[in-house]
Structure formats: C-alpha cells, structure tokens
C-alpha positions as CSV (number, residue, x, y, z in Angstrom):
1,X,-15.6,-8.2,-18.6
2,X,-12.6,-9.7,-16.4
3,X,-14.1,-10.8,-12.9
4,X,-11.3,-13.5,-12.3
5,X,-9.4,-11.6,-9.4
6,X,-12.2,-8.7,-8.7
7,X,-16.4,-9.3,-8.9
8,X,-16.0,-12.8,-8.3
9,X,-14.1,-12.9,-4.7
10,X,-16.8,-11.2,-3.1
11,X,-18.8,-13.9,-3.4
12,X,-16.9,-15.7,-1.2
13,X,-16.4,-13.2,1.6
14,X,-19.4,-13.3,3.7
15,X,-19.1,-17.4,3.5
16,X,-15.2,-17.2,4.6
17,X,-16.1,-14.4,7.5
18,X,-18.7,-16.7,8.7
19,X,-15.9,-19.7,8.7
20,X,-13.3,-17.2,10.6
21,X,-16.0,-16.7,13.4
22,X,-17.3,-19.8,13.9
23,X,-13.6,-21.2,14.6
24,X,-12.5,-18.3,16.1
25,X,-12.0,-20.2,20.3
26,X,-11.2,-23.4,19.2
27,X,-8.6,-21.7,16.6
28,X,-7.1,-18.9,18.8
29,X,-6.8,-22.3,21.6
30,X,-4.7,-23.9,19.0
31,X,-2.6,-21.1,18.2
32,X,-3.6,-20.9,14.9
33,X,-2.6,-17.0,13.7
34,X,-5.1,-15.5,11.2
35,X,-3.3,-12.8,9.2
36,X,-5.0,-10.7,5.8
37,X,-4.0,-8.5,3.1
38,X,-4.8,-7.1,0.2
39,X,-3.0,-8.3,-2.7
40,X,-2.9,-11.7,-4.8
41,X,-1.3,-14.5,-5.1
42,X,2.6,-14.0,-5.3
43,X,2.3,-9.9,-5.0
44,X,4.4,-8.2,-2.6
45,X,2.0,-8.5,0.5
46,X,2.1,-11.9,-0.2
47,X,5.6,-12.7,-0.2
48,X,5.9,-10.5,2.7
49,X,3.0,-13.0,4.8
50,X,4.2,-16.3,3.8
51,X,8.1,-15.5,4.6
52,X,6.6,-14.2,7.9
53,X,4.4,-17.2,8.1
54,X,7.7,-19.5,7.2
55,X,9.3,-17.8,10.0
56,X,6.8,-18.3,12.6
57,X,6.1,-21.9,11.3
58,X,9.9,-22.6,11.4
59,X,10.7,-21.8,14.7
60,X,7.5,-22.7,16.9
61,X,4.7,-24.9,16.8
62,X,2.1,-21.9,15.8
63,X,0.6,-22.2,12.7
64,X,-0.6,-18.8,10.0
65,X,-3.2,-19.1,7.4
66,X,-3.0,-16.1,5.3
67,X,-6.1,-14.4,3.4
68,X,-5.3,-12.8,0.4
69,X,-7.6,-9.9,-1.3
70,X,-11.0,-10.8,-1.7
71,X,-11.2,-14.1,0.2
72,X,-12.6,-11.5,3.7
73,X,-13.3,-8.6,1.6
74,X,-11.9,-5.2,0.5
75,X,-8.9,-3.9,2.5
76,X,-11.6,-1.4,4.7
77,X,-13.2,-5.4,5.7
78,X,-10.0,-6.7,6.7
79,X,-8.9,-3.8,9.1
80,X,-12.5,-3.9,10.8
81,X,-11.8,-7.7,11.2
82,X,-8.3,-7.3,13.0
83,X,-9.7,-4.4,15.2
84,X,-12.3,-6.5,16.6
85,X,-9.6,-9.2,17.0
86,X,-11.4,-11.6,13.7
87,X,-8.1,-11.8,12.7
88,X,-4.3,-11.2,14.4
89,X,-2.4,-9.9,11.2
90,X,-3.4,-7.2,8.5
91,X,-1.5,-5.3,6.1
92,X,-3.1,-2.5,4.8
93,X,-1.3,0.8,3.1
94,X,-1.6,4.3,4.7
95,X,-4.0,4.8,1.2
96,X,-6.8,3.1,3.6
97,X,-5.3,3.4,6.7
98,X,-5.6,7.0,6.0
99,X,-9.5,7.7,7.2
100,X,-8.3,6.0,10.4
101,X,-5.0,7.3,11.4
102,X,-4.9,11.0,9.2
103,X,-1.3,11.2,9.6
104,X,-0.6,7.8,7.8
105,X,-1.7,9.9,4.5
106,X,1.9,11.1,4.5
107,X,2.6,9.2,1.8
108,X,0.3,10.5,-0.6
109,X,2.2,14.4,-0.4
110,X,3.5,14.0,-4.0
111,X,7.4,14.5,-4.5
112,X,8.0,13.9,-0.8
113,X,9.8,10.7,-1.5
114,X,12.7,10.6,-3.9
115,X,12.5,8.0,-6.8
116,X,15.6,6.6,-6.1
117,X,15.2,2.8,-4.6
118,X,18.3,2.9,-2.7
119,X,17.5,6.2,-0.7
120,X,14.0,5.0,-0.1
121,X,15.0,1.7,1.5
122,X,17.7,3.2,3.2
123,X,15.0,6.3,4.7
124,X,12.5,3.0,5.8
125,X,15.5,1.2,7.4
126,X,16.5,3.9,9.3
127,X,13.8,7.0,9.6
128,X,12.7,8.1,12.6
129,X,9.4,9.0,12.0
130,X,9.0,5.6,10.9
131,X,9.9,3.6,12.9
132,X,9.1,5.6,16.2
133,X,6.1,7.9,15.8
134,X,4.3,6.2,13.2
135,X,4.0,3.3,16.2
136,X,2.7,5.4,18.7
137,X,0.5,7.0,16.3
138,X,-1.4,3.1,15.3
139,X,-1.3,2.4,19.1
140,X,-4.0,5.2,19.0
141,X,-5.7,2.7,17.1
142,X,-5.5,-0.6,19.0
143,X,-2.9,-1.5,16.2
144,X,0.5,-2.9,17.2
145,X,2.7,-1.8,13.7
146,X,5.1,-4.4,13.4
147,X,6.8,-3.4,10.0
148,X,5.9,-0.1,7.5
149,X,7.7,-1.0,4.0
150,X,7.5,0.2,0.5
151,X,6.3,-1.6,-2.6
152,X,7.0,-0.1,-5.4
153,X,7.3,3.8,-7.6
154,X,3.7,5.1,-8.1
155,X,3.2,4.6,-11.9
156,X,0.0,6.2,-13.3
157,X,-2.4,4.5,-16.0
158,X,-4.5,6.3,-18.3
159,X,-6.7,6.2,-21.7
160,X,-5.2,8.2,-23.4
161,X,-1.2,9.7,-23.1
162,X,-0.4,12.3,-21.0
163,X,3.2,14.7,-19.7
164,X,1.4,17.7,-18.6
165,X,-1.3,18.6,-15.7
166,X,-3.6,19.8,-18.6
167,X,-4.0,16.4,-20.3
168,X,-5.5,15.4,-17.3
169,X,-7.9,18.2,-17.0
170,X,-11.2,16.3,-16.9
171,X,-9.9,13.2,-16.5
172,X,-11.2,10.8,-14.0
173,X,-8.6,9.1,-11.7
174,X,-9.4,6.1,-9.5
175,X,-8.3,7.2,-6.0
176,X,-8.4,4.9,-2.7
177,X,-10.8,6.5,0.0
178,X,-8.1,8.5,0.8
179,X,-8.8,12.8,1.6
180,X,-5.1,13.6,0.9
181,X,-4.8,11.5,-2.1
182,X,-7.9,13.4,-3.4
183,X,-6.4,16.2,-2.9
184,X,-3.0,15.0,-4.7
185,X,-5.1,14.0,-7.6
186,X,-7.4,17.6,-7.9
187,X,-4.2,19.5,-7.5
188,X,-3.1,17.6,-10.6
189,X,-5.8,19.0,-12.7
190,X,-8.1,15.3,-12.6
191,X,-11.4,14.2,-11.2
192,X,-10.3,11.8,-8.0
193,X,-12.7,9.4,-8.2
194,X,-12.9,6.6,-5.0
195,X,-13.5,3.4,-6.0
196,X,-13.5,-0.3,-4.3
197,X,-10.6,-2.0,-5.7
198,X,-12.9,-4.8,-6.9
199,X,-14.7,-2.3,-9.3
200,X,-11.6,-0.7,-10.7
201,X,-10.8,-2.9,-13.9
202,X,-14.5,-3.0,-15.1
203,X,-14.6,0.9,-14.7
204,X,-11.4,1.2,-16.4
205,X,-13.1,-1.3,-19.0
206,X,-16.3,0.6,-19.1
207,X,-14.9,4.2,-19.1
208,X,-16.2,4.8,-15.8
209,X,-12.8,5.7,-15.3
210,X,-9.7,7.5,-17.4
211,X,-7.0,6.3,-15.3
212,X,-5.6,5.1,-12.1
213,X,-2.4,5.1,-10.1
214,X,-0.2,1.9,-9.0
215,X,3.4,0.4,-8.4
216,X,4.2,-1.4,-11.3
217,X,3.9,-4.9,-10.3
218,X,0.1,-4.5,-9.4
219,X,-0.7,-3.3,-12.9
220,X,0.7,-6.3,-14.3
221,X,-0.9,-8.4,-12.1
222,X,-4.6,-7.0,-11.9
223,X,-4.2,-6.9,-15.8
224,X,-4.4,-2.9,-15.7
225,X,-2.8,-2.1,-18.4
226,X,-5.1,-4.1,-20.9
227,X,-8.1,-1.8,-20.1
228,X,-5.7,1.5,-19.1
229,X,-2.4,1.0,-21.6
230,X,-0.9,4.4,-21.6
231,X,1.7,4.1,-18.3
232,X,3.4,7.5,-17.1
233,X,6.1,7.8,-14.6
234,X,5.4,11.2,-12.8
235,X,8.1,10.6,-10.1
236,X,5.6,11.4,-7.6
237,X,5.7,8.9,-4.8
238,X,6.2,5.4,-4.1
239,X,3.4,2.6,-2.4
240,X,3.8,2.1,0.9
241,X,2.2,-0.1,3.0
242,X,2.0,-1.4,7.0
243,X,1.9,-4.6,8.6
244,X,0.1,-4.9,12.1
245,X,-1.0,-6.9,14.6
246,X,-4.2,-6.3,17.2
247,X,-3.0,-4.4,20.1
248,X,-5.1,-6.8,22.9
249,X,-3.7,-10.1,21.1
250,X,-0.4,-8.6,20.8
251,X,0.2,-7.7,24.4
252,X,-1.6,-11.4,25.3
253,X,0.9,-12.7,23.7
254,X,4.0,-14.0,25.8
255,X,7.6,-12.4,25.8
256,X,8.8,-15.5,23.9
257,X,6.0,-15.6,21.2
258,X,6.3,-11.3,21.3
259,X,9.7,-11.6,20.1
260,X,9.3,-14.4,17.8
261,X,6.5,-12.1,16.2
262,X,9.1,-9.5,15.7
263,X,11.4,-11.9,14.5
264,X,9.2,-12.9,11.7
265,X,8.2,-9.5,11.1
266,X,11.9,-8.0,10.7
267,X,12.6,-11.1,8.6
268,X,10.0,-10.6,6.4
269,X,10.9,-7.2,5.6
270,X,14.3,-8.5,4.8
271,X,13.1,-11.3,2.6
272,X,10.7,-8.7,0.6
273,X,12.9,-5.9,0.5
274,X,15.2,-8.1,-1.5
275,X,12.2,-9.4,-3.5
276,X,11.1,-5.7,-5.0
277,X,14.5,-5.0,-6.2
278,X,14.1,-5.1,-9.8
279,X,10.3,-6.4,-9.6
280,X,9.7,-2.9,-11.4
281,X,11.3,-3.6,-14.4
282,X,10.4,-7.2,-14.7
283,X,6.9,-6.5,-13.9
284,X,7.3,-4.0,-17.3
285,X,9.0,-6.3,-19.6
286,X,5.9,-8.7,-19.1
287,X,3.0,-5.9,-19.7
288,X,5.4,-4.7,-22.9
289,X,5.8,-8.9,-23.8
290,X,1.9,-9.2,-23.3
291,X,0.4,-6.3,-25.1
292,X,1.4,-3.8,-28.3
293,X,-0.8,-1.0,-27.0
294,X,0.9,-0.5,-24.2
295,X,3.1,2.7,-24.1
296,X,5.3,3.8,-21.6
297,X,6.5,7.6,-20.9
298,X,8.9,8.7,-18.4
299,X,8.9,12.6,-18.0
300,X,11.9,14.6,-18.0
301,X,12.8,16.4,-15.5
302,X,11.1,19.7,-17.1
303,X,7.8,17.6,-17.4
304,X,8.0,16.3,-13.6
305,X,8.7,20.0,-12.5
306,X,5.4,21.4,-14.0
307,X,3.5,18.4,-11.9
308,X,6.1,19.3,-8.5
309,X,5.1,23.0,-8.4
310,X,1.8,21.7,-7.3
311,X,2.6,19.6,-4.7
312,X,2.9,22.4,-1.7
313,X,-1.0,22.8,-1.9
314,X,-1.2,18.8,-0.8
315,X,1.1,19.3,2.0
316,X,-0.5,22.3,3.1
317,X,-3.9,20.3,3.0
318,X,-2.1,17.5,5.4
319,X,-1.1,20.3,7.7
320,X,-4.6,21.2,8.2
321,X,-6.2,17.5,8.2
322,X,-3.8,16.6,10.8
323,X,-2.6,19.4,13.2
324,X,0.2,19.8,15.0
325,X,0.9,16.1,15.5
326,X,0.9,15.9,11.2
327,X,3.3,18.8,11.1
328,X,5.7,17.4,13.7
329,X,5.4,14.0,11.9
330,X,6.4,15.8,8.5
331,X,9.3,17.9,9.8
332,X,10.8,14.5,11.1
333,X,10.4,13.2,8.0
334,X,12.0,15.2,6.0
335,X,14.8,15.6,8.5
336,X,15.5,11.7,8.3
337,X,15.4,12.0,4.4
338,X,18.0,15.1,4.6
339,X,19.8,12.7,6.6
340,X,20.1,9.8,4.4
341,X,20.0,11.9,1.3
342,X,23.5,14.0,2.5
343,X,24.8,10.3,3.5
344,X,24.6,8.8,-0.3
345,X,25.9,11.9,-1.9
C-alpha cells in the first residue's frame, strides 16, 4: 500500500507540534513567522507560501518556515494550531473551513462557478463578496483572511467510468467533512463518504472507496489516479482555498510589518495565479504519460445538464445551513459573477 505522502506523516506530527510549542517565546521574540498548509511539496499552496515567504524574507529581516501537509497534521490540526496562535499563517479551503465558518461552503453549490479560467480569476480579482464579506465573515472567527484564491476545476475520480447521475448510484465518494459538499455529493445520486485526507489513497486502494473529487494537479500528485483511473470532468466547480493569519497576531503586528504582510500576501496571489494557468493540462499529460489505465471523459453539454438540474437542492440546503447572512452572501455572488460574465462577452 502507498504511505509515502499519507500514513507515514502522521508519525511525525505530534513530535513536530511538541517542537512548535517548545520554541514558541523564543521564536515569536525573533520574528520567526510559522505558517501551514495542506498540500506537498511544489502543489499550489506551496508555491503560494514560499513566494509569500520570498516576499517577506526579501524585504525585512523576518524569517517563515512553512509546514506542508502532514508535518502538524490534517488540515482540521493546522486551523486549531493558528487559532490558538501555534502558528501565524494557515491556508485551508472553505472544504474544511466549512464546519467553522457555514458560509465558506459556498463553494461546494455545484455549477455556481463557470469553468472558464479567465472568468474565474477575473470574479476572485474583483468580486465583492470576496473580497469584502467573506473578511468580515473569518473575523467572526479570530481569522484575519489575507488572500481567497482558486486552484484548480473540480475533476472527479472513480473505479469504474461514469456520464450520468445513475452510474453513481451506490457509489461511494470521498468527501471533506464538509455538510454542503455532502449534500452536493447525495444530490448526485453517491454515498458521500468523509474521510481524513491521509486515509484516502489506501481506501481508494482497498475499495473502501469508489471515487473521489480533486483539481487536477492533486491527483497527479497524491498518485490518485493509480488506485481511482477513470477521471470525469462534470463542470461542477472549481477548488478554492484561503490564506489567513491569527487575528490577535495580526493586529500585534505593526503598521509597517501589517502592510508588508499584505504585500506578500497580494504578491503571492500574483505569483500563483500565474503558476495554475495551464497546471491543468500539464498535470494530465503526466497521469496519461504515467499510466495506460487512465481514462479521461469530459461530458457534453447534454451530460453536464442531467448533473446541473440537481444542483438547486444544494443551494437550497446552504440557504437553510446559513440563514440570512448565507443568502445575502450568495446573491452578492452571483451579482459579481453577472458582472464579470456580461464584461467578457
């Protein structure tokens, strides 16, 4: 069974938490910025925390060590960590984030965002809800949101092949702990099944599981596709995910180091937003390079409408998991996507 980038890092995490707390004064003394998240080596997250860590590095005499996945834990680990100020940074999606902030499960409403790259960038650039409410909404939290990006077009992994709802009747798909994306998932016609990231390949391997959902990229770098090699592209969302700071370090922080954090952060999000274009289909071309199982369906438009019809009963769920501050959050949301939408046409 593979345990390289899953069973294995655990058994470093309670030694590396222990480490974190016992130079906790003498580090935070020495400006030394701890900052988690909850990919590997040369993923997205990680581009997006060493060109952040670059940045701060570059232009002051702070230092960042970056954790990636496993080295403190799952992502749930990392976010308890950075709450009780273990650590300054985290990036963790709105798939985890969810159970603490509801509305943050926005993302998971299938068909909400478009597939095309350029309108998605363009909505995170410039939407409102993003980059107003969703602030005020991980203030809540004790969670200063520096920068909300996306990562890549959901692509879903299975045993077997599938184009309708009915081939996944029965089937059992990994889900994050994530209500909404439960919901996503049953409306679908599958079995959500919540699983710890670390567990995922060896269920896939073991047929705990029938399938699971991920941008691209991640599947060829956890190895998915050996253990789940029929990839689908439903068109139903894309990954998105949340850098953040602790709320009582951030405001301890002066106005010079505040801004240089935002500095970093907005260049960052520059340096990765150019890093994912075209990551999709280079990620591919390795997993089709690597393996002769692998197959790869992309559903027409006719196919994707079938799984679209299905979506209203998700949002509807959101409504009712998040109230009236959900609802005004999704009409925002959609208004800033009309907006860029009528702009590109």
């Amino acid at each position: 069974m593979k345990t390289s980038k899953s069973v294995s890092t655990k058994l470093l995490t309670t030694a590396s938490v222990s480490a974190l707390l016992l130079g906790l004064s003498t580090a935070a003394s020495a400006d030394n910025w701890r900052y988690a998240h909850e990919e590997y080596e040369g993923d997205v997250q990680d581009v997006f925390a060493y060109a952040f860590k670059e940045h701060i590095e570059d232009n002051s005499d702070h230092s960042v060590q970056v954790y990636r996945f496993g080295e403190l834990g799952e992502s749930d680990d990392i976010m308890g960590q950075t709450q009780s100020g273990i650590l300054q940074f985290v990036n963790q999606s709105p798939g985890f984030t969810g159970s603490l902030i509801p509305e943050a499960q926005i993302f998971f409403i299938p068909y909400l965002l478009p597939t095309d790259e350029e309108t998605v960038l363009e909505f995170f650039d410039e939407s409102e809800a993003i980059n107003e409410m969703f602030p005020k909404l991980y203030a809540e939290q004790g969670l200063e949101l520096l920068k909300m990006y996306p990562e890549g077009e959901m692509v879903v992994t299975t045993n077997e092949p599938i184009s309708s709802p009915e081939d996944l009747n029965n089937k059992k798909i990994r889900v994050m702990t994530n209500p909404l994306l439960s919901e996503t998932y049953d409306a679908f016609g599958a079995t959500p099944t919540p699983l710890p990231w670390g567990e995922v390949y060896g269920g896939l391997q073991t047929g705990i599981l029938d399938g699971q959902e991920n941008p691209i990229f991640w599947i060829e770098s956890g190895g998915l596709y050996e253990v789940s090699p029929h990839l689908t592209f439903t068109g139903h969302g894309w990954f998105t995910t949340a850098m953040m700071a602790n709320q009582d370090f951030f405001e301890g922080l002066s106005e010079e180091d505040k801004q240089l954090v935002q500095e970093a952060s907005n260049a960052a999000y520059d340096h990765t937003i150019e890093h994912i274009q075209g990551l999709a289909d280079e990620s591919l071309a390795k997993i089709q390079e690597a393996s002769d199982e692998v197959t790869v369906n992309r559903l027409s438009e006719e196919e994707i409408q079938v799984f679209r019809e299905r979506a209203p009963q998700v949002e509807e769920a959101f409504i009712e998991m998040t109230g009236e501050s959900g609802k005004e959050l999704l009409n925002q949301f959609k208004e800033d996507l009309e907006e860029v939408q009528s702009d590109n046409e």
